[in-house]
SESE-538807 format. One record per residue: residue in one letter; residue number from 1; x, y, z of N, C-alpha, C in turn. Coordinates in steps of 0.001 Angstrom, whole numbers, padded with zeros to 6 digits. Layout:
BEGIN
 res   n     n.X     n.Y     n.Z    ca.X    ca.Y    ca.Z     c.X     c.Y     c.Z
   a NUM       X       Y       Z       X       Y       Z       X       Y       Z
...
//
This chain:
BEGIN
 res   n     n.X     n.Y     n.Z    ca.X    ca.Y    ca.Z     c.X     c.Y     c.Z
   x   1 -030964 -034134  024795 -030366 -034563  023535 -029362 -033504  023067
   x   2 -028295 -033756  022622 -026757 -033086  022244 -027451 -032731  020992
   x   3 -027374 -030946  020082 -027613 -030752  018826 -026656 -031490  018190
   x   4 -026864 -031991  016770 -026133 -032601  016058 -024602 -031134  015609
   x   5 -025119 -029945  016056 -023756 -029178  015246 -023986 -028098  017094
   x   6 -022905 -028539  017624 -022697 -027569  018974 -021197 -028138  018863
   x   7 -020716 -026671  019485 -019116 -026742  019857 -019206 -026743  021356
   x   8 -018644 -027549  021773 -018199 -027708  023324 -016789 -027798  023614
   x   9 -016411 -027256  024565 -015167 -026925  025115 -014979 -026955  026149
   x  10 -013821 -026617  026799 -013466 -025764  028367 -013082 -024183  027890
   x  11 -014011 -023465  029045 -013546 -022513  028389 -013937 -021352  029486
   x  12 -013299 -020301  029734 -013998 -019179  030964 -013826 -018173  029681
   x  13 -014481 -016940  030712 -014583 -015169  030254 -013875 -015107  029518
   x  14 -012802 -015373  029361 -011695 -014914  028623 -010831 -015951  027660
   x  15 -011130 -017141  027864 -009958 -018071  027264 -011183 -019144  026699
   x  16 -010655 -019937  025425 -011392 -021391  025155 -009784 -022071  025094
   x  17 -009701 -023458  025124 -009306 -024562  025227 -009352 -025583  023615
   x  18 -008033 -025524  022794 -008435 -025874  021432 -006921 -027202  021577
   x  19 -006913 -027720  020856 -006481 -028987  020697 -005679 -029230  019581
   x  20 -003942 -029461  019583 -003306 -029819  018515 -002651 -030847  018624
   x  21 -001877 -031489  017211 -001327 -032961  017956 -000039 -032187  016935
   x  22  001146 -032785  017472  002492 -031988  016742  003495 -033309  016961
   x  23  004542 -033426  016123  005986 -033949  016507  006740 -033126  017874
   x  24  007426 -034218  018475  007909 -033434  019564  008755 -032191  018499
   x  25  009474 -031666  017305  010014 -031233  017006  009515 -029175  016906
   x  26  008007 -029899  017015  006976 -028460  017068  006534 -028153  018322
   x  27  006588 -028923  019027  005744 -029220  020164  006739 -028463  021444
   x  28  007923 -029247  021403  009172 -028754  022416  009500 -027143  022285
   x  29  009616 -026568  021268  009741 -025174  020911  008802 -024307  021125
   x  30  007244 -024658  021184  005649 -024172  021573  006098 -024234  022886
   x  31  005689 -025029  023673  006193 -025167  025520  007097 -024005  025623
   x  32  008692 -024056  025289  009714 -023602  026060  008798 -021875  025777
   x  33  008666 -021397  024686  008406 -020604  024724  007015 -019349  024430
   x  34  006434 -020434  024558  004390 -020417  025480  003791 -019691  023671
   x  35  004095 -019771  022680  003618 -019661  021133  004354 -020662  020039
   x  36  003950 -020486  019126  004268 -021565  018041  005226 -020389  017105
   x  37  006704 -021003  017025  007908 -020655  016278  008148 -021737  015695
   x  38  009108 -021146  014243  009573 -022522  013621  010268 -023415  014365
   x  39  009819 -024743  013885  009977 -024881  012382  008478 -024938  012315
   x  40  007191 -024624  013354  005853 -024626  013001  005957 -023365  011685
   x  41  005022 -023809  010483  005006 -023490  009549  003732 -022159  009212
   x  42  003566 -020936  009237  002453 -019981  009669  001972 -020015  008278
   x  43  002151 -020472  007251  001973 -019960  006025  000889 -021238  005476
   x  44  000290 -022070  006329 -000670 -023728  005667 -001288 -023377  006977
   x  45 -002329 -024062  006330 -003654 -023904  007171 -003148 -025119  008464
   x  46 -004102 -024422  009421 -003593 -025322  010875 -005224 -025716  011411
   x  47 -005442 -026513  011422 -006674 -026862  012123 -006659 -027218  013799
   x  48 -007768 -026658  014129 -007741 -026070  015922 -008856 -027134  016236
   x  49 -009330 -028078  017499 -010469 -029116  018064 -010662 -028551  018782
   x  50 -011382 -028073  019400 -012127 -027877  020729 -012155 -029403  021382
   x  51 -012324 -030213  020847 -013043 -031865  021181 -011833 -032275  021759
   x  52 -011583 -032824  023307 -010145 -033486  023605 -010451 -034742  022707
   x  53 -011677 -035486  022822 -011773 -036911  022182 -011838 -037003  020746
   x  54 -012627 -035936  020117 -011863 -036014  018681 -010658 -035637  018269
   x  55 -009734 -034846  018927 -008163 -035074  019044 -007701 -036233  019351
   x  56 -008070 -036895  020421 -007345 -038298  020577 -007696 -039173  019496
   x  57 -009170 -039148  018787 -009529 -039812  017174 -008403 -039430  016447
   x  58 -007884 -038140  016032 -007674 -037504  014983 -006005 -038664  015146
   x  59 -005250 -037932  016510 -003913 -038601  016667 -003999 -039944  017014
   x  60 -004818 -040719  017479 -004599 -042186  017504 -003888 -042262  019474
   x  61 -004718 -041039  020238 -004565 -041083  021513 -002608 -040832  021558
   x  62 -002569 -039921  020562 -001236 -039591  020711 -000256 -040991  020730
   x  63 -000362 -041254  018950  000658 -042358  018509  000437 -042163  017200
   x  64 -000129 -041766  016366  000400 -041474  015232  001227 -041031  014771
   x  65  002065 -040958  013938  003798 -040503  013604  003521 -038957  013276
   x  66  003878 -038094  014020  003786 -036582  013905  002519 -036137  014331
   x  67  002065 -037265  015842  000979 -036735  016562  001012 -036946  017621
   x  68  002585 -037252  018185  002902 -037613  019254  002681 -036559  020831
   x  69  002482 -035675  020134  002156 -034783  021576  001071 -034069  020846
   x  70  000214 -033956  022367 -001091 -033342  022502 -000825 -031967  023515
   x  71 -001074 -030935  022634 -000954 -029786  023108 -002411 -029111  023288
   x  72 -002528 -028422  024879 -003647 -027583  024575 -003258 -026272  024903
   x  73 -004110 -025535  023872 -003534 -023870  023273 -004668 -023451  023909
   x  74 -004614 -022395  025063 -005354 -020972  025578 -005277 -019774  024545
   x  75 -006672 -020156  024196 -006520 -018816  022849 -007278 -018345  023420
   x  76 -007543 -016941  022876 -008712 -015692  023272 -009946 -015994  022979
   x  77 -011177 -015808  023839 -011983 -016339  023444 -012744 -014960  021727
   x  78 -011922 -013889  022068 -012231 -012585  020903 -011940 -013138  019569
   x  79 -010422 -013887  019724 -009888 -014933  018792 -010593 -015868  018428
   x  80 -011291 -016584  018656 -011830 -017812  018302 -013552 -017337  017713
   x  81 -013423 -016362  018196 -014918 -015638  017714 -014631 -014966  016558
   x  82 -013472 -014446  016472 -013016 -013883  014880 -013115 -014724  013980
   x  83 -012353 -015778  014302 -012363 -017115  012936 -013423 -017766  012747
   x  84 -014242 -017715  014032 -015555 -018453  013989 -016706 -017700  012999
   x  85 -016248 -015773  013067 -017334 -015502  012239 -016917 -015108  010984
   x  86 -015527 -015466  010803 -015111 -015036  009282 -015087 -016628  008222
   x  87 -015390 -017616  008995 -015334 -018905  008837 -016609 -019398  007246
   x  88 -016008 -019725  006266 -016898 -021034  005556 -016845 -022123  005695
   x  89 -018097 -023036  005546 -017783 -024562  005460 -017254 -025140  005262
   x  90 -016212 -025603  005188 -015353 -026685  004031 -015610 -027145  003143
   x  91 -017426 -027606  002970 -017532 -028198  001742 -018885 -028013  001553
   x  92 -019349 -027318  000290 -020461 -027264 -000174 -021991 -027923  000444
   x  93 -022962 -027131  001062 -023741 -027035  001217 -025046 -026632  000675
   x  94 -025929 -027291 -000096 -027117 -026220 -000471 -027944 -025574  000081
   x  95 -028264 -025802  001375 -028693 -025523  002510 -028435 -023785  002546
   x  96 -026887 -023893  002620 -026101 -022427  003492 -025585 -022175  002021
   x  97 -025726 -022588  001092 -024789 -021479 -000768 -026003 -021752 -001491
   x  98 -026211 -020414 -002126 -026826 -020239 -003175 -026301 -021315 -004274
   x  99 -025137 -021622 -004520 -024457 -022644 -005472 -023515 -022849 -005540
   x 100 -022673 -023984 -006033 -021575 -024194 -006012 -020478 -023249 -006444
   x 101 -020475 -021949 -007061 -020085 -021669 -007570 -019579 -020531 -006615
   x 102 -020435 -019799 -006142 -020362 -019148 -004787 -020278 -019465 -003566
   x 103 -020021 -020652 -003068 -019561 -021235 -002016 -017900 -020892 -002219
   x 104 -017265 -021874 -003758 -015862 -022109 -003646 -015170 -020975 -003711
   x 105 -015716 -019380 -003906 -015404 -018069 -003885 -015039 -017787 -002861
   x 106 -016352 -018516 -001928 -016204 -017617 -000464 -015058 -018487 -000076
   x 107 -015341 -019864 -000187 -014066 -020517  000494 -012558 -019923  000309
   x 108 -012104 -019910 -000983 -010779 -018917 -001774 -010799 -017658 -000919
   x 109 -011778 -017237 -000881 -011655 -015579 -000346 -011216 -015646  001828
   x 110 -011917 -016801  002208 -012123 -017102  003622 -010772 -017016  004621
   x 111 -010759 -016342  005706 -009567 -016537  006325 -009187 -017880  007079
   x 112 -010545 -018289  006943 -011175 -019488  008160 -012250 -020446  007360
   x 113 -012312 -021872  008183 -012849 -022764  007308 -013456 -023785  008471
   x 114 -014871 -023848  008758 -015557 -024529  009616 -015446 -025957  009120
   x 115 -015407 -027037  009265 -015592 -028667  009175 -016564 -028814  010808
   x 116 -017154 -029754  010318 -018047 -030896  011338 -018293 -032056  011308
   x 117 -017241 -032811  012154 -016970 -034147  011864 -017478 -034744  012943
   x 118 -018019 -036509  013113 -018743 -036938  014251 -017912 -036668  015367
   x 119 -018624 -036367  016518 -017970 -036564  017754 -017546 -037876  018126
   x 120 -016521 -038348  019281 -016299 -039578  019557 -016339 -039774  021303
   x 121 -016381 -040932  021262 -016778 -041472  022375 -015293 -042008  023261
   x 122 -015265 -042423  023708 -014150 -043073  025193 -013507 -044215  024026
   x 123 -014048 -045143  023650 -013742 -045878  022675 -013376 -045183  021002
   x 124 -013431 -044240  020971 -013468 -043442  019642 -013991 -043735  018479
   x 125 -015337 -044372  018843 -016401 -044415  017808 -017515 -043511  017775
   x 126 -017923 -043264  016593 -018705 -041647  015966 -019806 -041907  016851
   x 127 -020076 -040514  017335 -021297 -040250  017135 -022396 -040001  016853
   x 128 -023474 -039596  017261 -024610 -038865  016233 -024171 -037893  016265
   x 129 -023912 -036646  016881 -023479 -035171  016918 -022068 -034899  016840
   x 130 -022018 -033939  016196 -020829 -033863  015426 -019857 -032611  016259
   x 131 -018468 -033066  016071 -017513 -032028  016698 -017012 -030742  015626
   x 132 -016793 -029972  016003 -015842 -028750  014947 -014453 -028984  015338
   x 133 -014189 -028810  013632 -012707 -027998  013834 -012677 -026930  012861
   x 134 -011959 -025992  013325 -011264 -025104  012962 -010438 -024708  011806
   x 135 -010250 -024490  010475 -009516 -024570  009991 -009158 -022778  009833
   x 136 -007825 -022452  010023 -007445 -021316  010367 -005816 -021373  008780
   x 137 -006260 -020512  007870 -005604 -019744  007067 -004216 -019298  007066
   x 138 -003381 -018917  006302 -002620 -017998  006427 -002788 -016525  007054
   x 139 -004009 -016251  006627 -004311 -014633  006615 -004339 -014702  008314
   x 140 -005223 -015879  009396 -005277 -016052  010469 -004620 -016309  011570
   x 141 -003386 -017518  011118 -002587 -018006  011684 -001942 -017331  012246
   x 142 -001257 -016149  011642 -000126 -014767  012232 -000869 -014701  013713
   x 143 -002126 -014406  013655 -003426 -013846  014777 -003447 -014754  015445
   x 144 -003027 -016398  015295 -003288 -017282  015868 -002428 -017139  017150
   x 145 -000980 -017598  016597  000469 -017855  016842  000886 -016367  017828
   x 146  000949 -015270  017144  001182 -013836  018372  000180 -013451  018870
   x 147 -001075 -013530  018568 -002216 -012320  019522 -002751 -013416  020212
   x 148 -003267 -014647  019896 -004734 -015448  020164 -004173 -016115  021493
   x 149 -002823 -016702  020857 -002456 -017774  022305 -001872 -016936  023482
   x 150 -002670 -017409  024657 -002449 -017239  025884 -001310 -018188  026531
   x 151 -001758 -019645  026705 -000944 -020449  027249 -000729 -022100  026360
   x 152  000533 -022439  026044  000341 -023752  025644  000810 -024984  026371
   x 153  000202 -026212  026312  000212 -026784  027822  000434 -028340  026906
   x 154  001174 -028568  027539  001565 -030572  026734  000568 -031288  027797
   x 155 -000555 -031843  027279 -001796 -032660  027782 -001560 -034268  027092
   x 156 -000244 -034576  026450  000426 -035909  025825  000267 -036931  027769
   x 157  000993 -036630  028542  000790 -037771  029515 -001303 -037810  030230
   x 158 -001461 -036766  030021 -003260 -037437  030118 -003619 -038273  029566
   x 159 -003596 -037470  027462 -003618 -038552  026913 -003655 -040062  027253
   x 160 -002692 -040467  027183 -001663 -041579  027730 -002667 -041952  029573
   x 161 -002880 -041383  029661 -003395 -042083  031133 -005186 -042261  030990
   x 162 -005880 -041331  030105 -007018 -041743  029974 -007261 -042852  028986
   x 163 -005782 -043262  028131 -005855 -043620  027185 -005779 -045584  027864
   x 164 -004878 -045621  028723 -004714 -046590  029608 -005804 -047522  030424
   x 165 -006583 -046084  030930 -007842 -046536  031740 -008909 -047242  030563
   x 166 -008946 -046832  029342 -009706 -047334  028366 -009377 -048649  028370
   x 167 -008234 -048952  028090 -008057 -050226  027686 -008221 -051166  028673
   x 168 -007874 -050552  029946 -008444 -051487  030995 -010081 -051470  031670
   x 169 -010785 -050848  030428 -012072 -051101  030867 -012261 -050357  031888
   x 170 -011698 -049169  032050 -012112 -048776  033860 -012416 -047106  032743
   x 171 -013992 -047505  032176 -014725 -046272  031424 -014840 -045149  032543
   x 172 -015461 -045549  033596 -016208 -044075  034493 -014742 -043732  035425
   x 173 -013467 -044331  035522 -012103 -043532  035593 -011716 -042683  034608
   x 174 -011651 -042909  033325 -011296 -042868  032088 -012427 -041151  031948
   x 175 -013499 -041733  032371 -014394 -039919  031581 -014280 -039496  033114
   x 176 -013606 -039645  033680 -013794 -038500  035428 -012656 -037658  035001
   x 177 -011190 -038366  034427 -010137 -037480  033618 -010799 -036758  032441
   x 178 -011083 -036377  031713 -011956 -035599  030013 -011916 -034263  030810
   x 179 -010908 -033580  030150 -011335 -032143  030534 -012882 -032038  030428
   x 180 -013639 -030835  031491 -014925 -030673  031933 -015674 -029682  030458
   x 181 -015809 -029923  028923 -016546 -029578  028351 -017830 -029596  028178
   x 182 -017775 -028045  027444 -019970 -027940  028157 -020166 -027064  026782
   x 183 -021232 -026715  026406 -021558 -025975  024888 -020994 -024856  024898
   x 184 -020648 -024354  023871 -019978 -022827  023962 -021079 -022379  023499
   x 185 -021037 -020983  023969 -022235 -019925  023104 -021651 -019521  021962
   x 186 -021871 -019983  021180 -021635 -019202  019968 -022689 -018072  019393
   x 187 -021244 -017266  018981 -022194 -015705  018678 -023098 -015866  017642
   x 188 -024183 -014800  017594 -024937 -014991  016611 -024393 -015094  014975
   x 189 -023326 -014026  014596 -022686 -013412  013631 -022264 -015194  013202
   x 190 -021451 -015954  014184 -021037 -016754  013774 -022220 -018163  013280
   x 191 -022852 -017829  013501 -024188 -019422  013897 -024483 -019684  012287
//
């Protein structure tokens, strides 16, 4: 049984595998020159998927208007452990805050901002267990954009080809393409 809150990825020693959807206008300028330059904007929060399939939820399998390309970003895996442990919830918990009042502090104060939204399926309906994203700051983004990214890679014609096999019903073609995600360890600091 999948925990209802695990991050899964692709990911080795050194690199995880995170997920953006951009206008070709952000997207073409990331490629030519392997980081994110304007007109990508460093100063608004940028949210990062680990999930290829809750990216294809999020963009509509790369067709939503300014989600036309699916980029995947080689960030550090040191990087993704930074934001992961400087990270608050997005939204109030009683569980994990003493109270509302001290949650929305930490959030204001946070460089980073955890969400957990259902995972999705081949068809892109929720699951029981839920995917992360990332929500990465101003204070972060700089760290994102020059230190974190390794390599950025246009994954828009996969998209588009796993997206194909769906519709033609050909499911066990369709998940043999899914990049090979498996649980990440997440550090303790971050858990």
């Amino acid at each position: 049984m999948v925990p209802v809150h695990e991050i899964r990825a692709v990911y080795d020693d050194h690199l995880i595998t995170i997920y953006q959807a951009y206008p070709a206008e952000i997207a073409e300028p990331a490629l030519r020159v392997g980081r994110f330059v304007p007109p990508f904007k460093p100063n608004r929060m940028t949210w990062i998927k680990p999930s290829f399939l809750w990216m294809m939820y999020r963009s509509g399998w790369a067709t939503k208007p300014g989600q036309e390309r699916i980029l995947a970003i080689s960030i550090t895996r040191t990087g993704f452990e930074w934001a992961l442990t400087r990270a608050v919830l997005s939204h109030y918990d009683p569980a994990t805050h003493p109270d509302r009042a001290t949650w929305q502090r930490r959030l204001r104060a946070a460089p980073t901002r955890v969400q957990w939204d259902p995972e999705r399926d081949l068809h892109l309906n929720p699951q029981p267990h839920r995917s992360l994203q990332l929500g990465l700051g101003p204070e972060a983004v700089p760290h994102y954009t020059d230190t974190w990214t390794a390599a950025i890679t246009d994954v828009t014609p996969l998209a588009h080809e796993i997206h194909a096999q769906v519709q033609a019903t050909n499911l066990q073609a369709a998940a043999a393409l899914l990049p090979p995600e498996r649980p990440y360890p997440t550090p303790p600091a971050a858990a």
